[in-house]
Rosetta silent file (secondary structure, phi, psi, omega in degrees, C-alpha in Angstrom):
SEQUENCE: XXXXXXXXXXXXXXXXXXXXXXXXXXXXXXXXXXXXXXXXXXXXXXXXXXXXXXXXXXXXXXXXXXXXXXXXXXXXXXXXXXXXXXXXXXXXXXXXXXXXXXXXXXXXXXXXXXXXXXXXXXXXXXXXXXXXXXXXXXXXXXXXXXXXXXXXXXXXXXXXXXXXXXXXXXXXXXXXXXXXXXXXXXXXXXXXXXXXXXXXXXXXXXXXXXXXXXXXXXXXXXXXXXXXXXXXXXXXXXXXXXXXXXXXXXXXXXXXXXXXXXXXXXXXXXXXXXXXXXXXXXXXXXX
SCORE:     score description
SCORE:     0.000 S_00000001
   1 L     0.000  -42.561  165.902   19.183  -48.911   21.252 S_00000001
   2 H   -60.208  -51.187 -175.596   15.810  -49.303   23.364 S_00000001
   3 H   -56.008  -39.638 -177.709   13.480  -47.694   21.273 S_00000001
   4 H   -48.607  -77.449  167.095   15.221  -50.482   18.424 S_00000001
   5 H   -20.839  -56.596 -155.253   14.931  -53.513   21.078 S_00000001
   6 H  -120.264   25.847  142.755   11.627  -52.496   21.652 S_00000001
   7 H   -73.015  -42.857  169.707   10.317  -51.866   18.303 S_00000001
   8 H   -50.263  -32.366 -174.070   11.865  -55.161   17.232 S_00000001
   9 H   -55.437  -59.698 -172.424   10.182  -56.837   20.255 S_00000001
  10 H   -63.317  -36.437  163.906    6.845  -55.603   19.135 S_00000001
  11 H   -74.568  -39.776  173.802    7.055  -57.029   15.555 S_00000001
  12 H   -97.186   13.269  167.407    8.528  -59.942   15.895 S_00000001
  13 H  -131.622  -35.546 -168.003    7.208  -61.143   19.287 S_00000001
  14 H   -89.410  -77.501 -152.945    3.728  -59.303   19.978 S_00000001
  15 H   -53.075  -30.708  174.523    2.110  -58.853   16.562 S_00000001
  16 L   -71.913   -6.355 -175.013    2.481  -62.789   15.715 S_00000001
  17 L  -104.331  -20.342 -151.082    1.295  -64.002   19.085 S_00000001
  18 H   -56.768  -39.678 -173.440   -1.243  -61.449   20.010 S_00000001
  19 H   -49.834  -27.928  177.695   -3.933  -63.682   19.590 S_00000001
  20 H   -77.192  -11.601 -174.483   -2.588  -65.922   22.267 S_00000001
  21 H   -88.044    8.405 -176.928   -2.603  -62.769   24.915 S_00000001
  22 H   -80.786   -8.661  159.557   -6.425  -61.886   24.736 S_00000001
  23 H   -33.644  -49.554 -168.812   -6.978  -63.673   28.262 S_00000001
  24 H   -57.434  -49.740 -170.717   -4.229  -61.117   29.285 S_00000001
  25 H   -77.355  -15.860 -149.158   -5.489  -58.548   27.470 S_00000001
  26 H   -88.473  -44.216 -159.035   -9.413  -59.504   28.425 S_00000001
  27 H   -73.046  -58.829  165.473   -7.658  -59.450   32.212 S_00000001
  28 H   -16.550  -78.641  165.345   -6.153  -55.923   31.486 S_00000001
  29 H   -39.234  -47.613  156.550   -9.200  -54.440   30.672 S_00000001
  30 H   -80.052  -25.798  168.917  -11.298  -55.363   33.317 S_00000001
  31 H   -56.861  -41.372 -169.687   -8.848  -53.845   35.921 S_00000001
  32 H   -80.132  -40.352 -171.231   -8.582  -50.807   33.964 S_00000001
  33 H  -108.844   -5.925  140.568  -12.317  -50.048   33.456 S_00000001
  34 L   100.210   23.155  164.115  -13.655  -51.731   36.698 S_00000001
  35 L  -146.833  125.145  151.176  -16.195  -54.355   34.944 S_00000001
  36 L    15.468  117.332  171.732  -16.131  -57.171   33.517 S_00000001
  37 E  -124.818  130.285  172.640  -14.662  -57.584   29.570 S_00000001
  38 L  -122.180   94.614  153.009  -15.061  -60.266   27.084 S_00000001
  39 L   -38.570  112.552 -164.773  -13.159  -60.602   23.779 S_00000001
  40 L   -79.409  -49.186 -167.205  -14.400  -62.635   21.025 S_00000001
  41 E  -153.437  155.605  160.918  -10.581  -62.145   18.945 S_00000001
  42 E  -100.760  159.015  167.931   -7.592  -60.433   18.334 S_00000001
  43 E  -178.400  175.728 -176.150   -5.314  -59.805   15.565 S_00000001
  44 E  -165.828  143.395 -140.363   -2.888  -57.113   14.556 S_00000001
  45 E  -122.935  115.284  173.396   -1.978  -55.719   11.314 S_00000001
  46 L  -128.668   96.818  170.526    1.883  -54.601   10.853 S_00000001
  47 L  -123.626   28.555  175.536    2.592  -51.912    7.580 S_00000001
  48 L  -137.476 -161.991  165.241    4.060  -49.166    9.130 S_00000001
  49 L   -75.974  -24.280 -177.081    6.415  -48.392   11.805 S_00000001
  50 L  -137.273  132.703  174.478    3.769  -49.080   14.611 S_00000001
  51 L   -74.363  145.231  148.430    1.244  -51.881   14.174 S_00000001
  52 E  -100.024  157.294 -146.962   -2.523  -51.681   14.320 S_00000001
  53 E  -131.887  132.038 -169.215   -4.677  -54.042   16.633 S_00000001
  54 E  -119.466  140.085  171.178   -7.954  -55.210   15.183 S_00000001
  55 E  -141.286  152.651  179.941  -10.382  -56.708   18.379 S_00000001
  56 E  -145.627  145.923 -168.899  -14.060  -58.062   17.394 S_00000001
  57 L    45.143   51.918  168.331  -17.065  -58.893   19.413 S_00000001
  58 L   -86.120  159.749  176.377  -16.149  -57.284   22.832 S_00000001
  59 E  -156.076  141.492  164.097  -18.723  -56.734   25.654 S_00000001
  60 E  -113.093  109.927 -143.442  -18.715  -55.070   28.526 S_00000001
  61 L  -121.444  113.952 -160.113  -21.078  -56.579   31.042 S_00000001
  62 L   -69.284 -179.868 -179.079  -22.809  -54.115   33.998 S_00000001
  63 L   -48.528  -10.897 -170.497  -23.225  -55.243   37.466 S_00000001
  64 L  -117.305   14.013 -177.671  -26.058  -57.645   36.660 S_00000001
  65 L    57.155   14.583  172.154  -23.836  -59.307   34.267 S_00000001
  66 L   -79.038  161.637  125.370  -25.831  -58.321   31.426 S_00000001
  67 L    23.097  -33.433  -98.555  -24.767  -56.943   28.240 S_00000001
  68 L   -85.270  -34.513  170.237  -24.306  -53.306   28.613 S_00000001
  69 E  -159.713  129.787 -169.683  -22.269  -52.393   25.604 S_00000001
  70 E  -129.143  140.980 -160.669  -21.331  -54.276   22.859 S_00000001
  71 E  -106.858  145.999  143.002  -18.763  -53.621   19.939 S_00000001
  72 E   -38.561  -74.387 -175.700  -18.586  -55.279   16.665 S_00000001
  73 E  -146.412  155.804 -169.990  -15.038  -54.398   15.445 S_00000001
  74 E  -160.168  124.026  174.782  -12.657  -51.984   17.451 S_00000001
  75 E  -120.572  132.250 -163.147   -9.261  -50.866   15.439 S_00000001
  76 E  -123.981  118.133 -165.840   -6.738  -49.344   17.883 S_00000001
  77 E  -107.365  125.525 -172.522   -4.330  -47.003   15.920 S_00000001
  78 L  -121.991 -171.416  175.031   -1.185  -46.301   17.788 S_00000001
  79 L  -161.358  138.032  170.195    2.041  -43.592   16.817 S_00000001
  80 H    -7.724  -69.317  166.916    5.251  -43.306   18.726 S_00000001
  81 H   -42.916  -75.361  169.063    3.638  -40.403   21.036 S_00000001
  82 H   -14.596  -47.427 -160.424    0.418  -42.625   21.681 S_00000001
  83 H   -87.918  -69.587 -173.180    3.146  -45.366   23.021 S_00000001
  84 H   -46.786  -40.247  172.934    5.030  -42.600   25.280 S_00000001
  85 L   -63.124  -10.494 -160.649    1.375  -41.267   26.638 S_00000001
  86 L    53.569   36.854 -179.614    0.437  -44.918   27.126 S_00000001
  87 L  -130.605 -147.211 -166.049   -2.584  -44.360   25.121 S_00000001
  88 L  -146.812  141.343  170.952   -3.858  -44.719   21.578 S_00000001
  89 L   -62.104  -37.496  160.589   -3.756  -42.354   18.404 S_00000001
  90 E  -155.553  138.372  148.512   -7.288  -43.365   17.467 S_00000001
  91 E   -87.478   95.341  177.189   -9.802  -45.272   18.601 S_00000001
  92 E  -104.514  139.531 -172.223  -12.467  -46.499   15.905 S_00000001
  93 E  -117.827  105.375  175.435  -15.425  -48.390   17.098 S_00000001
  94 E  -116.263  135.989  160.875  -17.584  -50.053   14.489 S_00000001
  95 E    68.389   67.981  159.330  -20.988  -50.903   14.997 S_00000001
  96 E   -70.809  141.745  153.769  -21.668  -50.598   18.651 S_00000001
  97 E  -150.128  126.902 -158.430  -24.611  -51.241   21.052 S_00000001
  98 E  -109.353  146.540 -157.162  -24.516  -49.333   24.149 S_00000001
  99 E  -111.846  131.486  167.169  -27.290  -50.022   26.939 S_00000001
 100 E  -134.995  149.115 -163.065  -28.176  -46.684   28.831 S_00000001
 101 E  -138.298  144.184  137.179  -30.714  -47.268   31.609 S_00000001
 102 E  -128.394  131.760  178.534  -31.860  -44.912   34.692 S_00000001
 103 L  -101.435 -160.695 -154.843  -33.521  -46.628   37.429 S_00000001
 104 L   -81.724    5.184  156.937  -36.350  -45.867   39.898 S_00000001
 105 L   -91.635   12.236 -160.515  -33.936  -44.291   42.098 S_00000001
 106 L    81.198  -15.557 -165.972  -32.541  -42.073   39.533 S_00000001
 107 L   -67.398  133.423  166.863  -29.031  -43.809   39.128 S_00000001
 108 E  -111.320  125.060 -161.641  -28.386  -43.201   35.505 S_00000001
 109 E  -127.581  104.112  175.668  -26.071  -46.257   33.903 S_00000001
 110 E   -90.028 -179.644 -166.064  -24.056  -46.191   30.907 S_00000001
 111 L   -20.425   77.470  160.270  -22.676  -49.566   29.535 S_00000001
 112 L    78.757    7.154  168.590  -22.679  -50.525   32.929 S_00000001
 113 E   -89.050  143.153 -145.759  -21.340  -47.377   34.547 S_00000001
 114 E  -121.163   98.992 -167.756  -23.152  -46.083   37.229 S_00000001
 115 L  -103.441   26.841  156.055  -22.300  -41.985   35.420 S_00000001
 116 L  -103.234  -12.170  167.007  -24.667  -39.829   38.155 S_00000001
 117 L  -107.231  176.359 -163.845  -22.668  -38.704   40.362 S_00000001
 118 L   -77.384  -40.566  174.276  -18.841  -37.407   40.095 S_00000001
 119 L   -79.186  146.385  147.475  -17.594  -40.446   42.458 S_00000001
 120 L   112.389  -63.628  152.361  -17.308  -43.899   42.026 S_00000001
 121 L   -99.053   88.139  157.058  -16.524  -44.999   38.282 S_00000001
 122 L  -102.566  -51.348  175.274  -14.378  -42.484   36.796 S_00000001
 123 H    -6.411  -69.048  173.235  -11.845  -44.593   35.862 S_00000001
 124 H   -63.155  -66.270 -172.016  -13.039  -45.627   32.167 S_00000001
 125 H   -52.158  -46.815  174.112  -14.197  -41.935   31.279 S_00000001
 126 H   -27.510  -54.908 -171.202  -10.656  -40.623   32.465 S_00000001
 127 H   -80.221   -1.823  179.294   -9.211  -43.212   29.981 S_00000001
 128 H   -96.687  -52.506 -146.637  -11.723  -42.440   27.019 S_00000001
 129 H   -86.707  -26.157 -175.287  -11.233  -38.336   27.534 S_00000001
 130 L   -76.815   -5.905 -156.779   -7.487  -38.852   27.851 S_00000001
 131 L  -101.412  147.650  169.191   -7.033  -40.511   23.991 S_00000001
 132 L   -64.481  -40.855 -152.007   -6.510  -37.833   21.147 S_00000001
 133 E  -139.253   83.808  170.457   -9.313  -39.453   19.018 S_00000001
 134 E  -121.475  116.889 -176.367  -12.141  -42.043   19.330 S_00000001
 135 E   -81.499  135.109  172.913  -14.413  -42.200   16.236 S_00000001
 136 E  -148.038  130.685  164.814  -17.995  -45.034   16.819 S_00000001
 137 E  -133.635  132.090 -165.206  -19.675  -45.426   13.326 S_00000001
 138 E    62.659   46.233 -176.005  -23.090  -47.327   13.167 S_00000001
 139 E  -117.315 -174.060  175.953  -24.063  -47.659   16.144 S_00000001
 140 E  -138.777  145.151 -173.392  -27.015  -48.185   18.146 S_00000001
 141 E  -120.358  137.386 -154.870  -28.452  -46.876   21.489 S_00000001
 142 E  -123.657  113.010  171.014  -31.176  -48.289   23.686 S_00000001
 143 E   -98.629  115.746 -136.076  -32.812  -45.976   26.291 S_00000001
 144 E  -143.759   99.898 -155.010  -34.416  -47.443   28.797 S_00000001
 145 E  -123.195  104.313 -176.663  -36.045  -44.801   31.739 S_00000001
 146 L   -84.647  -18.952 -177.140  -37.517  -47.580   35.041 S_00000001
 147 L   -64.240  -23.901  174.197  -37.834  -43.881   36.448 S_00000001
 148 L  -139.540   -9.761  175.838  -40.907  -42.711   34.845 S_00000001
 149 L   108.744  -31.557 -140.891  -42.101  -45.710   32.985 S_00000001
 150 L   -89.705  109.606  159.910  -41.679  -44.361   29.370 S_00000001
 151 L    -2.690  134.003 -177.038  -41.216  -46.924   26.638 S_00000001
 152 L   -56.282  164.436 -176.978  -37.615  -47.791   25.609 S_00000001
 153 E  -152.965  114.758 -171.279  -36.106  -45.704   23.186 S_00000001
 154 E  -135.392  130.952 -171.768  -33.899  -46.560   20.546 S_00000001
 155 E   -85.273  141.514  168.533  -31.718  -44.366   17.910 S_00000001
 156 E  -130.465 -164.567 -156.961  -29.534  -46.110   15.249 S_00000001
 157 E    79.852  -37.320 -167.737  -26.952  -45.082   12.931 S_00000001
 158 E   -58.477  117.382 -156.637  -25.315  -43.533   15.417 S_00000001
 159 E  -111.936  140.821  178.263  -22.260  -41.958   14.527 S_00000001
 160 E  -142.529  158.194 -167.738  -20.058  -40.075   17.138 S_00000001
 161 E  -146.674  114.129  155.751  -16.749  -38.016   17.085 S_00000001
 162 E  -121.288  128.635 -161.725  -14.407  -37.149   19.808 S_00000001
 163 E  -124.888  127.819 -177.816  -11.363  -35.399   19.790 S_00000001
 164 E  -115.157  146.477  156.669   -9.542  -34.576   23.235 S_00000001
 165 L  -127.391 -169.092  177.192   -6.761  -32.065   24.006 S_00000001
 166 L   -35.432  -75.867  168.501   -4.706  -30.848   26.908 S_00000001
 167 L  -105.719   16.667  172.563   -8.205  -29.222   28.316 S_00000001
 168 E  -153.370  162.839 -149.636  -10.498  -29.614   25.982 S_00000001
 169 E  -118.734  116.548  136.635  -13.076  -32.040   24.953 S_00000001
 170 E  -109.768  139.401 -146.366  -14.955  -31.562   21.381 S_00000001
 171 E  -136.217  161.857  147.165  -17.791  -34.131   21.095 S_00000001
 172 E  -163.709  125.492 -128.253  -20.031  -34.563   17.828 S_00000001
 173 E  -137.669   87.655  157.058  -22.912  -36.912   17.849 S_00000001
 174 E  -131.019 -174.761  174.146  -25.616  -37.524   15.269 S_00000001
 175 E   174.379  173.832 -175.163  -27.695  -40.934   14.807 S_00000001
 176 E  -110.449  115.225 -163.672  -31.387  -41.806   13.815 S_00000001
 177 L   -65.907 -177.485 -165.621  -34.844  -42.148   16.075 S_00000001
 178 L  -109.719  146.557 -150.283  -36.514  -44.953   15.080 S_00000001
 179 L   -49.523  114.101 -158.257  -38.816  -45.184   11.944 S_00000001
 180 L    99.612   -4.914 -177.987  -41.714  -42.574   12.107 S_00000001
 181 L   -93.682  -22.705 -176.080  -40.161  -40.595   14.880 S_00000001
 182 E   151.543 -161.023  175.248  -38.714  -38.120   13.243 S_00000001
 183 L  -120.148  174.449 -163.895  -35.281  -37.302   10.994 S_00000001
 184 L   -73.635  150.161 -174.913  -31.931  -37.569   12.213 S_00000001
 185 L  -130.433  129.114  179.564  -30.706  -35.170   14.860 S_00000001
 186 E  -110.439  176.837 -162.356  -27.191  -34.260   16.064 S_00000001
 187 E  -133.030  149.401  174.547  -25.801  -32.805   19.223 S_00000001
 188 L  -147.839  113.472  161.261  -22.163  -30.844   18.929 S_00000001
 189 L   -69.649  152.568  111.755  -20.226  -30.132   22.563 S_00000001
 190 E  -126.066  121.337  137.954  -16.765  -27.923   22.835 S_00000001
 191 E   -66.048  135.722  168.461  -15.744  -28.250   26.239 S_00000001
 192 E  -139.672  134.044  171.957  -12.776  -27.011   28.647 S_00000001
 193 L   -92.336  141.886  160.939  -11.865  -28.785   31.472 S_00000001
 194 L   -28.975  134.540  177.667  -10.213  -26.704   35.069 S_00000001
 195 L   -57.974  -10.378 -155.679   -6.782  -26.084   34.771 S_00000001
 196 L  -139.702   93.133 -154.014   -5.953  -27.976   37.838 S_00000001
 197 L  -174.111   72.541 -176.315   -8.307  -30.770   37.050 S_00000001
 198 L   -82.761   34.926 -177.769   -6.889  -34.578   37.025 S_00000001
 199 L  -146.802  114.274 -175.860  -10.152  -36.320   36.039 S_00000001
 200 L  -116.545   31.703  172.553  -10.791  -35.190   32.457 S_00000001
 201 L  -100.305  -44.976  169.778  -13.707  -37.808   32.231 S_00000001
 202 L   -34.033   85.950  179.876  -15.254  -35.616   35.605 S_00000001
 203 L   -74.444  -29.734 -172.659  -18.254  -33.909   32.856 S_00000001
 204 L   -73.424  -23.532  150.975  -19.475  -31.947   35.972 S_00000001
 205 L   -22.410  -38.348 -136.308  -16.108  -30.577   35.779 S_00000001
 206 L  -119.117  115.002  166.460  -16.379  -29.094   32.451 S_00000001
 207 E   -60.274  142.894  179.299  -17.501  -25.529   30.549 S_00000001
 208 E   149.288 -161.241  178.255  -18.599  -24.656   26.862 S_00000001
 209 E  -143.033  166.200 -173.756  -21.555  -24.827   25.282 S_00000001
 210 L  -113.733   95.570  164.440  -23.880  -27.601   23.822 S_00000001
 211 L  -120.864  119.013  176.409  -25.815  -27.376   20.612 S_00000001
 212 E  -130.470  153.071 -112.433  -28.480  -29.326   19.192 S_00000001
 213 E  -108.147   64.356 -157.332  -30.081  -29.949   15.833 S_00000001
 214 L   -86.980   55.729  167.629  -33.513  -31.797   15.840 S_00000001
 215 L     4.710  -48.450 -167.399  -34.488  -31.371   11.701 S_00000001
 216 L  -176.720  120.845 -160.620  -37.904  -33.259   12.456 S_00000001
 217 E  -131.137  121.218  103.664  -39.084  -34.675   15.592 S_00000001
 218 L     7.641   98.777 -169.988  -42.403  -36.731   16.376 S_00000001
 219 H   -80.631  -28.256  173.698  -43.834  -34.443   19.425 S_00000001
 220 H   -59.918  -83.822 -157.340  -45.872  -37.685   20.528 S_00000001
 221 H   -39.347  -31.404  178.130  -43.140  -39.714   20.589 S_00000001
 222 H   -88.624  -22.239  176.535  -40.799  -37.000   22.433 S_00000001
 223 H   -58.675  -26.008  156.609  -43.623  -36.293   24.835 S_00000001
 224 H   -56.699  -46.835 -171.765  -43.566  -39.897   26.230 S_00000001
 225 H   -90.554   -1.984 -167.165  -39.625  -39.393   26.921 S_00000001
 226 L  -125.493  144.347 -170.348  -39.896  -35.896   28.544 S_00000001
 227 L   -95.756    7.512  177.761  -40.765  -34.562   32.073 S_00000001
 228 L   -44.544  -29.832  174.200  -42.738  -31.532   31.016 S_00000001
 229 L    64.804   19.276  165.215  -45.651  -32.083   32.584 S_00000001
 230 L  -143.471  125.211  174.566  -47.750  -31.516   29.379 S_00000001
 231 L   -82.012  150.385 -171.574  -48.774  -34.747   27.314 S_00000001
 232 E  -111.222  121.762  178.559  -48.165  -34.262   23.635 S_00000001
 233 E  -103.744    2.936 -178.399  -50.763  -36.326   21.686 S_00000001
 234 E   176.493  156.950  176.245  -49.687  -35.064   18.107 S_00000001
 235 L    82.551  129.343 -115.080  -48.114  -33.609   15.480 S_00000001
 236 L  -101.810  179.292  135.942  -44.190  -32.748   13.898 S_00000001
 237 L  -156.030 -148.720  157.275  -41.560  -29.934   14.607 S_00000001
 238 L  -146.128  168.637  148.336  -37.967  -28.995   14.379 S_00000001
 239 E  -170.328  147.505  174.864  -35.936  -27.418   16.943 S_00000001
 240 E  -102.700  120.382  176.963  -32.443  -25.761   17.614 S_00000001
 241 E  -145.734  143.605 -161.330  -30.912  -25.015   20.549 S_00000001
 242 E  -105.755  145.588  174.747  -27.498  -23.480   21.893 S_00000001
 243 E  -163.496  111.802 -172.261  -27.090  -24.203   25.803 S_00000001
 244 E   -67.130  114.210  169.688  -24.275  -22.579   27.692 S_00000001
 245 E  -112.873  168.329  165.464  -22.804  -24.744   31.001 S_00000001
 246 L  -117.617   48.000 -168.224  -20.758  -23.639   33.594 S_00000001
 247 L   104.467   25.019  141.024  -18.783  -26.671   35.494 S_00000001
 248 L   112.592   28.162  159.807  -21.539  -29.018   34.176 S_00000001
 249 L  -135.701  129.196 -166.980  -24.603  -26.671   35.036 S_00000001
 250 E   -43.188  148.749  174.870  -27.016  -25.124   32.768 S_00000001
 251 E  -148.556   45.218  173.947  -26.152  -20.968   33.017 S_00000001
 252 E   107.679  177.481 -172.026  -28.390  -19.912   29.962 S_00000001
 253 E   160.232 -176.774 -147.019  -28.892  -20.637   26.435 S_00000001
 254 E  -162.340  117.947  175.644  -30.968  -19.548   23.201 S_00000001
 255 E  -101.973   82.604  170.573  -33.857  -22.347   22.039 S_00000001
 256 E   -73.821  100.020  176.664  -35.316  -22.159   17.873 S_00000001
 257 E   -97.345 -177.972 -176.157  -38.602  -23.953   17.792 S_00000001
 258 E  -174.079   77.392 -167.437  -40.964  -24.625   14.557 S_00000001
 259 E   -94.939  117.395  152.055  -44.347  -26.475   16.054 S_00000001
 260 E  -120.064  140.805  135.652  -47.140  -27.809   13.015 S_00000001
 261 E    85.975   51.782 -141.599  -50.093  -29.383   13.903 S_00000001
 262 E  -100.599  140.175  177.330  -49.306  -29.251   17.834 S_00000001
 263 E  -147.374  114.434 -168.872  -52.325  -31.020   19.791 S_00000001
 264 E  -153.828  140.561 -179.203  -51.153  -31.387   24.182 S_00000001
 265 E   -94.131  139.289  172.088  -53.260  -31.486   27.350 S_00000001
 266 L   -81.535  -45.692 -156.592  -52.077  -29.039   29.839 S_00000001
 267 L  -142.719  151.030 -176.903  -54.084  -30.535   32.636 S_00000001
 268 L   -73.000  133.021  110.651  -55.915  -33.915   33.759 S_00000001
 269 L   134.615  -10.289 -138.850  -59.756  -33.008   33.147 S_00000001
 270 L  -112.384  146.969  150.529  -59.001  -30.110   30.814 S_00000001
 271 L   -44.082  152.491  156.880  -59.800  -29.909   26.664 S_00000001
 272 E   -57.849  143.940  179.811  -57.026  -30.578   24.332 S_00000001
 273 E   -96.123   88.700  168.193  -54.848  -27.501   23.160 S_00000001
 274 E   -82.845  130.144  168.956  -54.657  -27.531   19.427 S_00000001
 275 E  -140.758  127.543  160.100  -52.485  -25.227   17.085 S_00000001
 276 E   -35.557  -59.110  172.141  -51.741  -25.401   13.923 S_00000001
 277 E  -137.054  136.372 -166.874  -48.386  -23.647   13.534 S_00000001
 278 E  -130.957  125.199  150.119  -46.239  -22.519   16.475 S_00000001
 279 E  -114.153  141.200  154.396  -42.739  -20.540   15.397 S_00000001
 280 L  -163.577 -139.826 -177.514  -39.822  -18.567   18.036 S_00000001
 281 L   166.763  122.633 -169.233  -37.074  -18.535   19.571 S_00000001
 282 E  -112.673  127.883  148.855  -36.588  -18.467   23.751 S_00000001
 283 E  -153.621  145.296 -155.339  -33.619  -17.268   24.988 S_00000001
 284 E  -155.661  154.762 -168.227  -32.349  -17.071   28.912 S_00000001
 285 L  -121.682  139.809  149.453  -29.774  -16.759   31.691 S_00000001
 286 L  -117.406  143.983  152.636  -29.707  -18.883   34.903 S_00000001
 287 L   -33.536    0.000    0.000  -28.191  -18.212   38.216 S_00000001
């Protein structure tokens, strides 16, 4: 008789009204993720037994009130279970643009999350890692490093896939550098989180391995964005690479490069290093 009560309740009181609750829900939202949320609209969609909730033009605005990440259209899918977990069956994101910054102290800041250290904003990643599904198609990401200086950096396209379970986290990732930089490149995670572990957002937390795909990369262009301590003035490559963590620290890992037309100063005062074709494969264990 409840579950009736409070399926009728939801069709016939929630889906025709929602639109009057996005203050509520706008209010919700910033409590739960611990910044500031703005909703352009709401709406909800009822052909099944559980309705989906359509929301368009939210932002999430970082400590400086800016911008930090902004969604287009966001479809919230829910199923009986979803409603007992208090969560959502899927999350689809369309057309995102997420701000990632680190600044001259090192603090590294996603849409307004301050994501270097373990402490402090967990909240939101808990509640993203805890959902069965969230799907972002088309989006775009803006890289922004006050820490070394290095021209913004921005990928589009970007399509991502996450799927969570009791302890584990599969991630997939690919999107597009910006025109002349190279071809598109994707990243693929599986993760397992500690058995005893009540932050499943906590990444330093978390084991597996990381592999990723570059097809065709602009060596200038990554040499600007990299800490290497060799400028790259020229010339394409590809590379693959598998990279093993342990509780969110590299512990080895197996690197496929494929270097044409490679031209990089080693040294300040020094000749350029030119080579034509560089092929291998690096592979290594860390303490």
């Amino acid at each position: 008789l409840v579950l009736v009560l409070a399926w009728g309740g939801l069709h016939a009181w929630i889906v025709p009204r929602v639109g009057e609750l996005r203050p509520q829900l706008e209010a919700q939202a910033t409590r739960a993720l611990g910044i500031p949320v703005r909703i352009g609209a709401v709406s909800a969609h009822s052909d099944g037994l559980v309705p989906t909730f359509e929301l368009r033009d939210v932002v999430l605005l970082d400590a400086q009130a800016r911008a930090a990440l902004r969604l287009a259209r966001v479809v919230v899918t829910l199923s009986p279970r979803s409603l007992w977990n208090l969560g959502f069956d899927q999350l689809y994101v369309e057309g995102p643009e997420l701000d990632v910054r680190r600044t001259r102290d090192g603090r590294l800041w996603v849409a307004g999350f301050d994501v270097s250290r373990g402490g402090g904003d967990e909240g939101a990643a808990d509640w993203v890692f805890r959902q069965k599904e969230v799907v972002v198609n088309g989006g775009t990401l803006r890289w922004t490093d006050a820490l070394r200086g290095a021209p913004p950096l921005t990928l589009r396209a970007l399509d991502f896939v996450n799927r969570n379970g009791l302890r584990r986290h599969d991630l997939r990732l690919s999107a597009m550098p910006a025109e002349g930089q190279g071809g598109r490149l994707t990243l693929v995670g599986m993760f397992r989180q500690p058995i005893f572990s009540t932050h499943p957002g906590r990444w330093q937390d978390w084991s597996g391995q990381l592999h990723a795909d570059f097809g065709s990369v602009d060596l200038s262009a990554l040499g600007r964005q990299s800490a290497l301590g060799v400028r790259l003035r020229g010339g394409r490559g590809a590379l693959r690479a598998w990279v093993d963590l342990d509780h969110g620290r590299f512990t080895g890992g197996t690197v496929d490069v494929a270097l044409q037309d490679l031209t990089a100063t080693l040294a300040e005062g020094r000749p350029p290093l030119a080579l034509r074709s560089v092929a291998g494969r690096l592979a290594g264990k860390w303490a």
